[in-house]
VOMI-898013 format. One record per residue: residue in three letters; chain; x, y, z of N, C-alpha, C in turn. Coordinates in steps of 0.05 Angstrom, whole numbers, plus 5000, padded with zeros to 4 digits. Layout:
N
('ALA'; 'A'; (X; Y; Z); (X; Y; Z); (X; Y; Z)),
...
//
This chain:
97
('UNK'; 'A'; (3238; 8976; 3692); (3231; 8983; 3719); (3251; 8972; 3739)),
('UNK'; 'A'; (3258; 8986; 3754); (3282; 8972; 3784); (3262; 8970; 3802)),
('UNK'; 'A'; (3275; 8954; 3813); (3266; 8940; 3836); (3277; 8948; 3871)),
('UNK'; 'A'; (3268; 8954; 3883); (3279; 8966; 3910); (3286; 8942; 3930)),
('UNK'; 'A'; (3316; 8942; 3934); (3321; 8929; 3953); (3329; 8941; 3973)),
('UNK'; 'A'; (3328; 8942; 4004); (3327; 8956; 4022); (3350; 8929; 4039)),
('UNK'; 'A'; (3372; 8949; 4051); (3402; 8938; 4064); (3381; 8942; 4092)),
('UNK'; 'A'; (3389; 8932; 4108); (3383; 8929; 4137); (3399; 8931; 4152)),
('UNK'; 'A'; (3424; 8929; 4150); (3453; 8925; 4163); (3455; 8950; 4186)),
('UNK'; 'A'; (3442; 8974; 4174); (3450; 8994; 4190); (3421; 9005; 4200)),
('UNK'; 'A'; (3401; 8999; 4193); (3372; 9001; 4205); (3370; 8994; 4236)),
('UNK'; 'A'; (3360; 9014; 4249); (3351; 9008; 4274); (3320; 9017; 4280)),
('UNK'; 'A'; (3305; 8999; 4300); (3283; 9007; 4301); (3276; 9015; 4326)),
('UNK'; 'A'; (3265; 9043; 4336); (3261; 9064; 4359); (3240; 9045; 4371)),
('UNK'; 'A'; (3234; 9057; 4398); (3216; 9048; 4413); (3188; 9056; 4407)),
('UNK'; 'A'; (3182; 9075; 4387); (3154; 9076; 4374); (3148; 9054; 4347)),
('UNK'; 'A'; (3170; 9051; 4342); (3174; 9029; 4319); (3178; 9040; 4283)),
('UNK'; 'A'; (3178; 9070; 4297); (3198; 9073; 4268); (3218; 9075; 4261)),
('UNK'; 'A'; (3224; 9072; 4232); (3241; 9062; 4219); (3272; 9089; 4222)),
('UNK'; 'A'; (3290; 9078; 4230); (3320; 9105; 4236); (3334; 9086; 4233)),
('UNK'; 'A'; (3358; 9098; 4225); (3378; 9103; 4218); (3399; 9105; 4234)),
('UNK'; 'A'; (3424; 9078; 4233); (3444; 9083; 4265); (3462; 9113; 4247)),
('UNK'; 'A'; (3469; 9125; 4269); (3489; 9152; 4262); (3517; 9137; 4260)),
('UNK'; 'A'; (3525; 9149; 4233); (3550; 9140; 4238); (3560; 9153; 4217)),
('UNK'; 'A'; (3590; 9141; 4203); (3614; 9147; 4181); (3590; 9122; 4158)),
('UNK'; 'A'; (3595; 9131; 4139); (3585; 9107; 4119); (3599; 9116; 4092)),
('UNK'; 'A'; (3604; 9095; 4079); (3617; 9095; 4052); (3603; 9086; 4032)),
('UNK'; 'A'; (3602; 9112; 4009); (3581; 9110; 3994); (3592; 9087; 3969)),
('UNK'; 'A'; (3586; 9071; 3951); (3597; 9047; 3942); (3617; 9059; 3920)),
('UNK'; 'A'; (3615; 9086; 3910); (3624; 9098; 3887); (3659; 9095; 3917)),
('UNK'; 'A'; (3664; 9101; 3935); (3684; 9103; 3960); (3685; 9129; 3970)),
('UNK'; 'A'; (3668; 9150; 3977); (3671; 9177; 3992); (3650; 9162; 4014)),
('UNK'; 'A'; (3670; 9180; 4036); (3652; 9174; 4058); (3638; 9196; 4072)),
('UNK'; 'A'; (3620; 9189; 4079); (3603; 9204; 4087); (3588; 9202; 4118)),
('UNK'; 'A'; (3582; 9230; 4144); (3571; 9229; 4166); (3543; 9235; 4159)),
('UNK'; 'A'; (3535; 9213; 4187); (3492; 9202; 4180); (3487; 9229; 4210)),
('UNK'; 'A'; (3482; 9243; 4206); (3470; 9260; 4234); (3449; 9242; 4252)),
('UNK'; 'A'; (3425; 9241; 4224); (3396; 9240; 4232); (3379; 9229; 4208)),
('UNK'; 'A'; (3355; 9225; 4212); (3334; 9222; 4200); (3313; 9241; 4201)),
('UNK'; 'A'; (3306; 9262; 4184); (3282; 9277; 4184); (3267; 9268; 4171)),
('UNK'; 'A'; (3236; 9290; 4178); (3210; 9284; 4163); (3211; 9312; 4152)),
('UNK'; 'A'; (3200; 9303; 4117); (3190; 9321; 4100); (3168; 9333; 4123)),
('UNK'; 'A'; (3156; 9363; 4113); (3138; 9373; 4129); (3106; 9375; 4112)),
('UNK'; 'A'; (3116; 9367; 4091); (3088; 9358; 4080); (3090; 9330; 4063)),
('UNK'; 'A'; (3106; 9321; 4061); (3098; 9288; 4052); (3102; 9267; 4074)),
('UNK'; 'A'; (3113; 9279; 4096); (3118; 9257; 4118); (3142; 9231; 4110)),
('UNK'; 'A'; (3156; 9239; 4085); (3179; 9226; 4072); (3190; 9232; 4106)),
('UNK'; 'A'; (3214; 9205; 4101); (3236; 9200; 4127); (3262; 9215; 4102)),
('UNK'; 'A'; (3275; 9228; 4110); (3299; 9239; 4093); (3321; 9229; 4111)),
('UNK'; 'A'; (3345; 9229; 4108); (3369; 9219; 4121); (3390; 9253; 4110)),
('UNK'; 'A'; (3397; 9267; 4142); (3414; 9285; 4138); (3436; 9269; 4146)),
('UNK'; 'A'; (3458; 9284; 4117); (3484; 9274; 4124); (3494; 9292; 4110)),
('UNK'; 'A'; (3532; 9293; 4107); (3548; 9312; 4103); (3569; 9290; 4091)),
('UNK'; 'A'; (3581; 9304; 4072); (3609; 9289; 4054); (3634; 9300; 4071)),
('UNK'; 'A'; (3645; 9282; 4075); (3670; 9278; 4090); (3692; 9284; 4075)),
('UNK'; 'A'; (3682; 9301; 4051); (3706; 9315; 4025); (3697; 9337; 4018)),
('UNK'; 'A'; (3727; 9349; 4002); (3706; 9371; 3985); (3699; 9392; 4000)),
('UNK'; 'A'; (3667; 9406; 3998); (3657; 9431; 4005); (3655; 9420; 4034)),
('UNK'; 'A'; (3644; 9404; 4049); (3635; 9386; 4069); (3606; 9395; 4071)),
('UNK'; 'A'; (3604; 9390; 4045); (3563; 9403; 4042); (3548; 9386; 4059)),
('UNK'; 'A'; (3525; 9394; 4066); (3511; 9386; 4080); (3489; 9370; 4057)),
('UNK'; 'A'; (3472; 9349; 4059); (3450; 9333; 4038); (3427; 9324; 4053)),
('UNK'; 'A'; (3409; 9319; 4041); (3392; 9296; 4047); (3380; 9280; 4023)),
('UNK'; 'A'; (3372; 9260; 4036); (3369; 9230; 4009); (3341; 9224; 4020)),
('UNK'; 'A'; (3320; 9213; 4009); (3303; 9192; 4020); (3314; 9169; 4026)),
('UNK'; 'A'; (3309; 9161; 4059); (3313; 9140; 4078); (3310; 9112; 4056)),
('UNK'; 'A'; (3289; 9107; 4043); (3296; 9080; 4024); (3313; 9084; 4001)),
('UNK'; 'A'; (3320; 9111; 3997); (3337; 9105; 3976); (3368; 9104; 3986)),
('UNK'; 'A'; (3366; 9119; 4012); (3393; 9115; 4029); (3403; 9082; 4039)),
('UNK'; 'A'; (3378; 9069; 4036); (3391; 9042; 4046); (3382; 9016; 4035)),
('UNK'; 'A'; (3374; 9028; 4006); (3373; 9011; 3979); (3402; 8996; 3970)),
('UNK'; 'A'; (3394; 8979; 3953); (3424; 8962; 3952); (3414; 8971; 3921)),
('UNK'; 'A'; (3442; 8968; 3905); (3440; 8982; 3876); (3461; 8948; 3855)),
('UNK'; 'A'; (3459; 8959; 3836); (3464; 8939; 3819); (3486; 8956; 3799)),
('UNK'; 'A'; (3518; 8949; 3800); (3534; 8967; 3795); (3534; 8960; 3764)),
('UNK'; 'A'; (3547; 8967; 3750); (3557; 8966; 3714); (3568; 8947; 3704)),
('UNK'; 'A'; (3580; 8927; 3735); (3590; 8907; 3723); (3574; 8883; 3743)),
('UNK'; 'A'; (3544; 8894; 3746); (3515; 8869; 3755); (3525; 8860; 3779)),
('UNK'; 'A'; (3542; 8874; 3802); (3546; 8865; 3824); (3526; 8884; 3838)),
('UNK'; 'A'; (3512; 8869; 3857); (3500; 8875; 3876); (3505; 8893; 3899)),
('UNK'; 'A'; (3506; 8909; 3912); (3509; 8922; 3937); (3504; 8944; 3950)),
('UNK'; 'A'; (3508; 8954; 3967); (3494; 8968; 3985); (3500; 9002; 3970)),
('UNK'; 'A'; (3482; 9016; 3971); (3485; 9038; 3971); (3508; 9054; 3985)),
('UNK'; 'A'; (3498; 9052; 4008); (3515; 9074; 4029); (3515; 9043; 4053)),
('UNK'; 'A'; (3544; 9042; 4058); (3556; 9019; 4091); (3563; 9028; 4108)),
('UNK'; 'A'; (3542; 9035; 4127); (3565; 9043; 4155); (3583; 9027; 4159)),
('UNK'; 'A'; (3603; 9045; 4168); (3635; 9032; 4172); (3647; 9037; 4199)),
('UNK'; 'A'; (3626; 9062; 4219); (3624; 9067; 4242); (3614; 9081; 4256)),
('UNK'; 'A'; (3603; 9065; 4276); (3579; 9080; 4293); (3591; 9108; 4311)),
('UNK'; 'A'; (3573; 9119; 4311); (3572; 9143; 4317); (3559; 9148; 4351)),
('UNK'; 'A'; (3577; 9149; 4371); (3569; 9151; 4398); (3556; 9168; 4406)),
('UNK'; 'A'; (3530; 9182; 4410); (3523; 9210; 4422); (3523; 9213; 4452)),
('UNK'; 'A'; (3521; 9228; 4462); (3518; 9236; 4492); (3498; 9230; 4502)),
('UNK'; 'A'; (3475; 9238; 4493); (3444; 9239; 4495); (3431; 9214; 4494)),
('UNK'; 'A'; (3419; 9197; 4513); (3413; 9173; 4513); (3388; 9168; 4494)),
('UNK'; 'A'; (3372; 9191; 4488); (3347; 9194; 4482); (3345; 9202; 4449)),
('UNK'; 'A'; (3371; 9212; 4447); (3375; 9226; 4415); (3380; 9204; 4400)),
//
């Protein structure tokens, strides 16, 4: 069984008090980096999903479940670390977005 460890580094918490996600560049630990848009909700499990896009390649668009996007993982050689690290924040226009 694994055990879920959840990174906080890039966690921010809204003024209703749920749980998002700062927008930014993040680098996934394998080293592709990747843009965070947003955080959506499934429309029938109420899952938090994290839309983002690979910064290589097709520039496909994805989504992950929000704890598994900011789970810390345990690599092949038993080092500890973050899934996905923002590496930079992402400025929007929209004070509210």
């Amino acid at each position: 069984m694994h055990e879920l460890k959840i990174s906080y580094d890039a966690i921010i918490w809204c003024r209703d008090d749920k749980m998002e996600l700062q927008r930014g560049i993040y680098q996934h630990y394998k080293g592709n980096l990747y843009q965070v848009f947003n955080v959506a909700t499934h429309s029938e499990t109420g899952e938090k999903l994290v839309v983002y896009q690979c910064l290589y390649g097709d520039y496909s668009l994805w989504v992950r479940p929000l704890a598994m996007f900011t789970e810390t993982i345990t690599t092949a050689d038993d080092r500890e670390m973050d899934r996905f690290k923002l590496i930079q924040e992402t400025v929007w226009a929209c004070s509210d977005c």
